[in-house]
C-alpha positions in Angstrom: 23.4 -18.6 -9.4 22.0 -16.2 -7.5 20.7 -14.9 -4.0 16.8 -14.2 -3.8 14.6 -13.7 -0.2 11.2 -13.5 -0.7 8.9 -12.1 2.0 5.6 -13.3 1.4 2.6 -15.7 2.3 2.5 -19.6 2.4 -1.2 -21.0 1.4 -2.5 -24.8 0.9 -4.5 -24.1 -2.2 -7.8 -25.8 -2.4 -8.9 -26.1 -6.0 -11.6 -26.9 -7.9 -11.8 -27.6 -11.2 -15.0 -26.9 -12.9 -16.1 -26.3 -16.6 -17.5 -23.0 -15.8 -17.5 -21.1 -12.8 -20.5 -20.8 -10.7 -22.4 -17.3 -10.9 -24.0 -15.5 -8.1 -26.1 -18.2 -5.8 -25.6 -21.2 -8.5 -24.0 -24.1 -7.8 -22.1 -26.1 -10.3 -20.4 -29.9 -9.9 -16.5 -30.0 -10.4 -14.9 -32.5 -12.1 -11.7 -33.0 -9.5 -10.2 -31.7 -6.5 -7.2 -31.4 -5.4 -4.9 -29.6 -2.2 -1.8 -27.9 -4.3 0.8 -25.9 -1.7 0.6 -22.6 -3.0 0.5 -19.0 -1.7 2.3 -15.8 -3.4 5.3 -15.6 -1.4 6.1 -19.6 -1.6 5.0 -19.4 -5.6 8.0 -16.9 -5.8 10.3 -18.9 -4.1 9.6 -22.0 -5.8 9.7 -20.5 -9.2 13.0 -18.4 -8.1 14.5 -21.9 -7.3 13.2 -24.5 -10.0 14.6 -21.7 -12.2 18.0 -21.7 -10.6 18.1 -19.3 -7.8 20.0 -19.5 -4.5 16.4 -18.6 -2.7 15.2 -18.0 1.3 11.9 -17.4 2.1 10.5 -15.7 5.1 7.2 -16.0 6.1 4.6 -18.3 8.8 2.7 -21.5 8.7 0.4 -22.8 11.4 1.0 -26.2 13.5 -0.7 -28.1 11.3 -0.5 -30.7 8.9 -0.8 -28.3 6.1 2.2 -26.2 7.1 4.2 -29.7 7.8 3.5 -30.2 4.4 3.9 -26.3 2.6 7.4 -26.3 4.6 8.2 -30.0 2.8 7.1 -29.1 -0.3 9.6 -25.6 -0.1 12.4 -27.5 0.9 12.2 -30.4 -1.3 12.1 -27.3 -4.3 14.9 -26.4 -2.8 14.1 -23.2 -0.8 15.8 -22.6 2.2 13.1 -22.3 5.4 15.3 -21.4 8.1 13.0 -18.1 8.2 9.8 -19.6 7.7 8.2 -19.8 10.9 5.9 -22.0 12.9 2.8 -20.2 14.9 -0.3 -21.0 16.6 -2.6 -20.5 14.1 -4.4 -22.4 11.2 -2.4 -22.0 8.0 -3.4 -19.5 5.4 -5.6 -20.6 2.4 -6.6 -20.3 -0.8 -10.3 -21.4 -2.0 -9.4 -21.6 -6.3 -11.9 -22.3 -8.9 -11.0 -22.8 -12.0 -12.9 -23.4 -15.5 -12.4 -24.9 -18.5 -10.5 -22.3 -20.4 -7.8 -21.7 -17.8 -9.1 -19.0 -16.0 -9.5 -18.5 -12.4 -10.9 -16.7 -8.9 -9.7 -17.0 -5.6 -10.3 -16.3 -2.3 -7.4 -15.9 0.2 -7.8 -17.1 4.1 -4.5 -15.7 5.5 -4.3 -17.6 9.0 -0.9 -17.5 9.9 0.4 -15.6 7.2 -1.9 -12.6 9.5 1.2 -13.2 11.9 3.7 -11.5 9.8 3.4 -8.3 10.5 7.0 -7.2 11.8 10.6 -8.7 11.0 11.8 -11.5 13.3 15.3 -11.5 15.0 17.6 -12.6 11.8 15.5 -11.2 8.9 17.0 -8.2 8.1 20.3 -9.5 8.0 19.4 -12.0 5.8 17.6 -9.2 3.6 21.2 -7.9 3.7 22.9 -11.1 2.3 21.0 -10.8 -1.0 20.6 -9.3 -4.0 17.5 -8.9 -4.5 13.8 -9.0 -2.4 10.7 -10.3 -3.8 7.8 -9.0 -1.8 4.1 -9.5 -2.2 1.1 -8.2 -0.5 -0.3 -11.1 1.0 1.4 -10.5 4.6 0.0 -7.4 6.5 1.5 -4.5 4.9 3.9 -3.2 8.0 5.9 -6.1 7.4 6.2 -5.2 3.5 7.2 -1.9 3.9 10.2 -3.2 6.5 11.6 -5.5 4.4 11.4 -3.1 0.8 13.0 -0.5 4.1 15.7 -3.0 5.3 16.1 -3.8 1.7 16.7 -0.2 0.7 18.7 0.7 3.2 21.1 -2.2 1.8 21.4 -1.7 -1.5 19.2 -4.6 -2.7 17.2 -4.8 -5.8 13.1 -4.9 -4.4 10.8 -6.1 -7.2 7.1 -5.7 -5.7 3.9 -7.4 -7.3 1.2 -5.3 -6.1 -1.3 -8.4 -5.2 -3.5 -8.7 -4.4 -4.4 -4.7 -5.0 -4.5 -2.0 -2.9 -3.4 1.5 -2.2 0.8 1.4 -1.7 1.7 4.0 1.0 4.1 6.3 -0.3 7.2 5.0 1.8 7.1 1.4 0.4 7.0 2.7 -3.4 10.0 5.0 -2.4 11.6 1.5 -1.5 10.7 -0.3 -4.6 12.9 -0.8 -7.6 11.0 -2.9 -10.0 7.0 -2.9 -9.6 5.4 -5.7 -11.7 1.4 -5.4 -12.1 -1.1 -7.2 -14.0 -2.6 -5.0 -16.4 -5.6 -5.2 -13.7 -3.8 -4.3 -11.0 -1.9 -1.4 -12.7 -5.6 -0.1 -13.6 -6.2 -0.6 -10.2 -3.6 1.5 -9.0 -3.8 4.2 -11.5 -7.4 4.2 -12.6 -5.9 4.3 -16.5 -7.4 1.3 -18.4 -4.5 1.1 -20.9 -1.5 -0.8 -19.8 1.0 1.9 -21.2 -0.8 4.6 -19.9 -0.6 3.0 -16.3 2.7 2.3 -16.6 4.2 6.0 -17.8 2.1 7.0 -14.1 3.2 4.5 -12.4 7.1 5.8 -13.3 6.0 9.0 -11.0 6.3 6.8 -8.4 9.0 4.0 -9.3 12.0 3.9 -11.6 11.2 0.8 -13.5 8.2 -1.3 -14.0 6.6 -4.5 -16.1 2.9 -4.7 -16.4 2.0 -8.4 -17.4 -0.1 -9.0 -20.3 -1.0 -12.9 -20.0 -1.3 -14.4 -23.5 0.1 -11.1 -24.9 2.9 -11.2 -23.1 4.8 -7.9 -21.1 5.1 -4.3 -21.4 8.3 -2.6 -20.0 9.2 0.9 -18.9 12.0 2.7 -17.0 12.2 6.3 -16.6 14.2 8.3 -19.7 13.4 5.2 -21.6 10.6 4.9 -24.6 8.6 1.4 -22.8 8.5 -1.6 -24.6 6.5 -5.2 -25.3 7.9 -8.7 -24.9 5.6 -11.2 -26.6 4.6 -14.6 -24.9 4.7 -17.8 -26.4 1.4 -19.5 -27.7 0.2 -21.7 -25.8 -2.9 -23.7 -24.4 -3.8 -23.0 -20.9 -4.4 -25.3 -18.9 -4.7 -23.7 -15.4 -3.1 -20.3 -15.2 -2.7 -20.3 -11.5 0.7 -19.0 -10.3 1.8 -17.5 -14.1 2.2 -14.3 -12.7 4.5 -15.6 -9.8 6.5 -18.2 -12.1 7.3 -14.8 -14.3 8.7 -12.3 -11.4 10.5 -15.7 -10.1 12.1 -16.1 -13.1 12.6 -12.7 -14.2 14.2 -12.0 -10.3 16.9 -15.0 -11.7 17.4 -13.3 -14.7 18.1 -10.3 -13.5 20.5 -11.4 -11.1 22.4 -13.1 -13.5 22.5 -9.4 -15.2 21.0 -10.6 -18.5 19.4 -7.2 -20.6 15.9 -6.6 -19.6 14.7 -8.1 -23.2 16.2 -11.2 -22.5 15.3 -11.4 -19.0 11.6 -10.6 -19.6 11.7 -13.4 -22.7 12.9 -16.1 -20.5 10.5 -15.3 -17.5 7.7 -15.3 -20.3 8.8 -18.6 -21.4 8.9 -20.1 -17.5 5.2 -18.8 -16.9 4.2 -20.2 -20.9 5.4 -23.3 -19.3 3.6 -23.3 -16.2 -0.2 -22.3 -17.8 0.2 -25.8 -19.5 0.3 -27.6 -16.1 -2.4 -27.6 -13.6 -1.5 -25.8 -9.8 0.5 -23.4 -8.8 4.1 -24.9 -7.3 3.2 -27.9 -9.2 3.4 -25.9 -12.4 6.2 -24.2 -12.3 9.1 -25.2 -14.7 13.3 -25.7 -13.8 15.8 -24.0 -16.1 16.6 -26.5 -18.6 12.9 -26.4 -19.4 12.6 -22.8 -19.8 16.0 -23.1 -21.7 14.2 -25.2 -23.8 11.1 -23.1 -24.7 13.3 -20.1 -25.4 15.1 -22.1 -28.2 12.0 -23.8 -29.3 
């Protein structure tokens, strides 16, 4: 067991499944609907948990029935929500499409996610009690930076996914520990196509990071250290909403339970192989026996 916070959004995400994605001005018919709670923040947490963590999260959700419902769905995964709090605003969304072979886009309506833009009364301390922080970058960034601070200034682990992409100020990378990209967002923040490449630059600024590779699995690289790929199991995707999150949930379990990188990137590979097979995001993700499973398979 271990002791995760996350400090990220809560989104209902609306999705539509389609055979292809519409282009420019084109409209397409979907094939099904359906409301899935999701957002970055809540995908960690709910991946964190299924997969055997002792997890918090802080965060908002408006006074709505969709944030009566995100805040079920957290606690019935097991996710403590003493921290998530309840404001006067709409709750943040997500508008998903996604096509026949797996893939997706997305557009993100923050609502009262907007709200958390500070730490409330208790968060800090509660930052304190862990060991590790899981942040995101769906919240406004102020907020970031003062929990990978408060984290920092603790001596607990911070593992940042830089999504969705933007510049980092310098005094939240300072804070970070583990920064864990896609291979699009690490080309994003270094302007270096190649994953490897990105990730050597990105060392400049953090002491260990993992650039996700989707089908092809993970690349790994710490500082004094030659970097490394994990492979991914093959699979069929279904819907690969909320992979990435599944993985850093997973991997922020392994980790804790101080398993060697290797092993703890295989497993989180395994959890997010498991959830591209399922359609949604929370929905998706997979508990521990089944990762378990997949890594003996």
């Amino acid at each position: 067991m271990t002791d995760i916070v996350v400090l990220g959004s809560t989104n209902m995400d609306l999705v539509a499944y389609v055979a292809r994605a519409p282009r420019r001005g084109e409209t397409v018919t979907g094939r099904e609907f359906r409301t899935i709670p999701g957002g970055k923040g809540a995908n960690q947490a709910t991946a964190a948990a299924h997969a055997g963590g002792v997890v918090s999260l802080i965060g908002a959700v408006g006074h709505d029935s969709f944030g009566a419902r995100l805040r079920s769905t957290l606690e019935h995964a097991g996710v403590n929500t003493d921290h998530l709090r309840t404001v006067e605003f709409p709750s943040g969304t997500a508008h998903i499409v996604v096509d026949d072979e797996g893939g997706n886009a997305i557009v993100v309506v923050p609502g009262a996610n907007g709200t958390v833009d500070h730490l409330a009364p208790g968060d800090e301390a509660l930052i304190a009690s862990a060991s590790a922080l899981l942040l995101q970058l769906e919240i406004p960034l102020p907020a970031v930076v003062a929990g990978a601070r408060a984290a920092r200034d603790h001596g607990v682990r911070t593992i940042l996914t830089p999504s969705p992409a933007q510049p980092l100020p310098p005094e939240l990378l300072a804070a970070t520990d583990l920064l864990v990209p896609n291979e699009h967002e690490a080309a994003a923040l270094t302007g270096r196509a190649d994953p490897r490449e990105a990730a050597t630059a990105l060392l400049d600024a953090v002491p260990e990071v993992v650039v996700t590779l989707g089908a092809s699995g993970s690349l790994y690289a710490a500082r004094g250290a030659e970097p490394f790929t994990v492979p991914a199991p093959r699979v069929t995707a279904v819907d690969s909403t909320g992979a990435g999150d599944t993985f850093v949930g997973a991997l922020a379990v392994a980790l804790g339970e101080n398993r060697p990188v290797r092993d703890a990137l295989t497993w989180a590979a395994a959890a997010a192989a498991l959830s591209v097979q399922r359609a949604g995001a929370s929905a998706s993700m997979p508990y521990r026996a089944e990762i378990d499973a997949q890594v003996s398979a």
